[in-house]
Chimera marker file (.cmm) of the C-alpha trace (Angstrom):
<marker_set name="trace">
<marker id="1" x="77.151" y="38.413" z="72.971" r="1" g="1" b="0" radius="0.5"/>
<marker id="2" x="75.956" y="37.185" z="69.875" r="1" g="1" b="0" radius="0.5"/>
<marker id="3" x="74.612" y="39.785" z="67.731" r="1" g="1" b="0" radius="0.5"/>
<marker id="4" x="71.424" y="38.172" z="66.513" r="1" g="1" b="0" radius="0.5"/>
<marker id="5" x="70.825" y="37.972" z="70.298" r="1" g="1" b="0" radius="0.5"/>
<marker id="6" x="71.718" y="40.990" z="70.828" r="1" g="1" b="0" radius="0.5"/>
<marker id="7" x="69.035" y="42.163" z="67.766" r="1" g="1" b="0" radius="0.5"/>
<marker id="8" x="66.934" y="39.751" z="69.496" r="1" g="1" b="0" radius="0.5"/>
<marker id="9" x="67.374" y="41.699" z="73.073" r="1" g="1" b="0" radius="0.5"/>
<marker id="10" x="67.016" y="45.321" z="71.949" r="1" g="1" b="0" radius="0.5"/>
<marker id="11" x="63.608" y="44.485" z="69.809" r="1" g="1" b="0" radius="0.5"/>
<marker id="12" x="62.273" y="43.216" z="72.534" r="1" g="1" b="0" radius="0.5"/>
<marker id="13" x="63.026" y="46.511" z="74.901" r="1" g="1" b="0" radius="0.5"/>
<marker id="14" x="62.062" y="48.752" z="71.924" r="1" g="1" b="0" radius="0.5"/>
<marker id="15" x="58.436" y="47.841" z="72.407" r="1" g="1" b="0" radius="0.5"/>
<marker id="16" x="58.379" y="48.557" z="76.195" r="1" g="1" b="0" radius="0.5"/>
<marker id="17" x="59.080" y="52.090" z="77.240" r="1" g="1" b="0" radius="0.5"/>
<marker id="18" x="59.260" y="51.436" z="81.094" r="1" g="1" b="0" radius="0.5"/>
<marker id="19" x="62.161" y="49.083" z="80.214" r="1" g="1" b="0" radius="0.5"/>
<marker id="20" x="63.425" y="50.972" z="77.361" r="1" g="1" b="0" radius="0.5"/>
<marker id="21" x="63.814" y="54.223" z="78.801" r="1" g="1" b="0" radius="0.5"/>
<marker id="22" x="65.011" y="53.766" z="82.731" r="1" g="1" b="0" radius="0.5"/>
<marker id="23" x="67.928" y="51.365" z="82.362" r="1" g="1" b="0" radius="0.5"/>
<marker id="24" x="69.570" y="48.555" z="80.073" r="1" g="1" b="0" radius="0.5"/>
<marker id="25" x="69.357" y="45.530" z="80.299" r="1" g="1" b="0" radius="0.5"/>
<marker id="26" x="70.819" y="43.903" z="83.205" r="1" g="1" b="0" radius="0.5"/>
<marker id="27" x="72.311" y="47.250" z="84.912" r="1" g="1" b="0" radius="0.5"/>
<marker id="28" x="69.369" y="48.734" z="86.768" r="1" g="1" b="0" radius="0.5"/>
<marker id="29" x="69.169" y="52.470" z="87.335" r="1" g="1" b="0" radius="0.5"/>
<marker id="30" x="71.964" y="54.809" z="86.768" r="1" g="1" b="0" radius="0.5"/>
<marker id="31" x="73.543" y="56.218" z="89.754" r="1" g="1" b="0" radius="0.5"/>
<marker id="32" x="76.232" y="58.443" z="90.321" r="1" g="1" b="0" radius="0.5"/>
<marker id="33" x="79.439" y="56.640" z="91.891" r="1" g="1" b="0" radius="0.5"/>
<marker id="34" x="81.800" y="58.172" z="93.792" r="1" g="1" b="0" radius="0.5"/>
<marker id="35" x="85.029" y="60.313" z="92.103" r="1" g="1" b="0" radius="0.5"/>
<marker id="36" x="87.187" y="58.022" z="94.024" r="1" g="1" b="0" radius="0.5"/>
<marker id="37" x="86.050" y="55.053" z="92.034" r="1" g="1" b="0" radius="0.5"/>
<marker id="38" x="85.763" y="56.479" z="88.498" r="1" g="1" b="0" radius="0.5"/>
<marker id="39" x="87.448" y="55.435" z="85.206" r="1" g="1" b="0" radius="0.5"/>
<marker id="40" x="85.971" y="58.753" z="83.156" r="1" g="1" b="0" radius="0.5"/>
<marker id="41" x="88.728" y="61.463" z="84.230" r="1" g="1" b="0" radius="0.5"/>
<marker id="42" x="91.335" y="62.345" z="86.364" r="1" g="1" b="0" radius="0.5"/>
<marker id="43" x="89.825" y="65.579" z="86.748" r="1" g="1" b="0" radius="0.5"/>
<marker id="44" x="87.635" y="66.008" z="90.440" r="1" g="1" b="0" radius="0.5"/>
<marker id="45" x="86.063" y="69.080" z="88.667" r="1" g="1" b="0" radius="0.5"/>
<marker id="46" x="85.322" y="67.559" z="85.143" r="1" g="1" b="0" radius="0.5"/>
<marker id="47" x="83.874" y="64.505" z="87.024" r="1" g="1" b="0" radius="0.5"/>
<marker id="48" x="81.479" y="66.566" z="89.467" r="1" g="1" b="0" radius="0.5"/>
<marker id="49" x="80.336" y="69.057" z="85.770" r="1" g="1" b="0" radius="0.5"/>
<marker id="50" x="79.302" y="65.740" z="84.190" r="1" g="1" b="0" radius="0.5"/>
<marker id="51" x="77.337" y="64.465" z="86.557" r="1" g="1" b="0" radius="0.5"/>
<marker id="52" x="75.602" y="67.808" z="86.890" r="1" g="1" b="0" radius="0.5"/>
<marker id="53" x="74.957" y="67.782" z="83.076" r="1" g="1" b="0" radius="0.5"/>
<marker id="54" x="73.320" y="64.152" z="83.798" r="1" g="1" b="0" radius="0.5"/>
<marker id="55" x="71.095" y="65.315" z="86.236" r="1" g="1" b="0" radius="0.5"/>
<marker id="56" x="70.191" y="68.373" z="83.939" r="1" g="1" b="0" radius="0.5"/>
<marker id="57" x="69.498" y="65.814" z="80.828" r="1" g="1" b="0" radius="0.5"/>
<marker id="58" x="68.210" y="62.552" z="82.524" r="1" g="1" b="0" radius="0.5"/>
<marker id="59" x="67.976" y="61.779" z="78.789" r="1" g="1" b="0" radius="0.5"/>
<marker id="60" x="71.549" y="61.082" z="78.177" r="1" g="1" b="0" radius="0.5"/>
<marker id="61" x="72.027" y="58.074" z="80.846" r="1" g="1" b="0" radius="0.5"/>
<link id1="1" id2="2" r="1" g="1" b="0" radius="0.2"/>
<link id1="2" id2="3" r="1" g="1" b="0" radius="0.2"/>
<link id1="3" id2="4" r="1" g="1" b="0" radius="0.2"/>
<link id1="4" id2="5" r="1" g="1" b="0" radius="0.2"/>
<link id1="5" id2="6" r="1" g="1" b="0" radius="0.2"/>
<link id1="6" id2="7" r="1" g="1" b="0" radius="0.2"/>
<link id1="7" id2="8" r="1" g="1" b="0" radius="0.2"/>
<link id1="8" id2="9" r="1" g="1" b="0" radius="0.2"/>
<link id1="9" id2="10" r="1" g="1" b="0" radius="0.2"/>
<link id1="10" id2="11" r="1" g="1" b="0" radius="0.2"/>
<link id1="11" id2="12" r="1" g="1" b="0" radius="0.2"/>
<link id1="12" id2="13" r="1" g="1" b="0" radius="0.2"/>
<link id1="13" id2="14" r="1" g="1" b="0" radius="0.2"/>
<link id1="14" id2="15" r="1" g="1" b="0" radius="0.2"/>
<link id1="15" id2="16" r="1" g="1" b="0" radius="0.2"/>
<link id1="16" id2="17" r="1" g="1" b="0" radius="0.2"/>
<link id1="17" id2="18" r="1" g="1" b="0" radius="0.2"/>
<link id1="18" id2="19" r="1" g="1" b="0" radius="0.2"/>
<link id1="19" id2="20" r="1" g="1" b="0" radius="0.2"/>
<link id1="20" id2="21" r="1" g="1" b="0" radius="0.2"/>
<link id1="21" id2="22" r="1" g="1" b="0" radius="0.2"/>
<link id1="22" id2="23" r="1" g="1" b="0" radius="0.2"/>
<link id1="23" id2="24" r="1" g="1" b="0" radius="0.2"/>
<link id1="24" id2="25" r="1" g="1" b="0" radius="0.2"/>
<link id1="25" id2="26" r="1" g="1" b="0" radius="0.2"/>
<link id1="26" id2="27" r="1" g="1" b="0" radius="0.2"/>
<link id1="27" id2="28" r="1" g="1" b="0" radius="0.2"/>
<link id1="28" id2="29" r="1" g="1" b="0" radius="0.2"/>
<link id1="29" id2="30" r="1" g="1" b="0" radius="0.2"/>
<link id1="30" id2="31" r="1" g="1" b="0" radius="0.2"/>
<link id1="31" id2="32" r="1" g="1" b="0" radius="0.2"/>
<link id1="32" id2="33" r="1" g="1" b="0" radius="0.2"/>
<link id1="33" id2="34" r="1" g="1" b="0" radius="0.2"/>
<link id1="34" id2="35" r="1" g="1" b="0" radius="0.2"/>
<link id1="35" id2="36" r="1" g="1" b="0" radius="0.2"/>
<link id1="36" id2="37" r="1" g="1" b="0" radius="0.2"/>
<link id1="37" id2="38" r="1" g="1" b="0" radius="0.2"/>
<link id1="38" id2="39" r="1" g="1" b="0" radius="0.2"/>
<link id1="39" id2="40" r="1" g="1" b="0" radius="0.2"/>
<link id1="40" id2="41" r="1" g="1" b="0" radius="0.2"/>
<link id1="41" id2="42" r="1" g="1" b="0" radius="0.2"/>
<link id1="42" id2="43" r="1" g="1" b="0" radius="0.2"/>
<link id1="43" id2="44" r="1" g="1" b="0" radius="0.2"/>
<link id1="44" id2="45" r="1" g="1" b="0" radius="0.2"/>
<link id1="45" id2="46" r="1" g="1" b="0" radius="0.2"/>
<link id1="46" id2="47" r="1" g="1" b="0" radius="0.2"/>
<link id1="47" id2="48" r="1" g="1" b="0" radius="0.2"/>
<link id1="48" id2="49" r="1" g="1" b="0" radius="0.2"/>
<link id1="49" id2="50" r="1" g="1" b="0" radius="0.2"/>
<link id1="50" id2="51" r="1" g="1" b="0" radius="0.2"/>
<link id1="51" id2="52" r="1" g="1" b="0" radius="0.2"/>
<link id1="52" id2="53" r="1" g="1" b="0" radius="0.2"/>
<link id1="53" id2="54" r="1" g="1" b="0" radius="0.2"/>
<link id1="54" id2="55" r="1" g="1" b="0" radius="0.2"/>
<link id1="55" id2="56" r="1" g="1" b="0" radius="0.2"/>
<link id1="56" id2="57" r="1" g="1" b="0" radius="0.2"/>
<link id1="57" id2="58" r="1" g="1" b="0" radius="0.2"/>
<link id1="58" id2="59" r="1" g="1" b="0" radius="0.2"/>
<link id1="59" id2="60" r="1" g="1" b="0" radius="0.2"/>
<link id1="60" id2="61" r="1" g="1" b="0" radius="0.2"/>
</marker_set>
């Protein structure tokens, strides 16, 4: 993506919060996907402490 559209993209979100703060842009909501299908770890127990420290800070999604 170009990066004035990009600028262009993330200037418009910053002025709405419901937008802003619940997803980006063309992803929708985050939700947790299976360990069997995730690229973050090879580790079953890492995997299941991160997603507990997402639901614990909803901010960092």
């Amino acid at each position: 993506m170009a990066g004035w559209l990009a600028d262009r993209i993330l200037d418009w979100a910053e002025s709405r919060p419901a937008i802003r703060d619940y997803y980006a842009v063309g992803t929708g909501q985050w939700r947790p996907l299976p360990y069997v299908v995730n690229v973050l770890t090879h580790s079953r127990e890492r995997y299941r402490r991160s997603l507990r420290y997402y639901a614990d800070y909803p901010e960092l999604q």
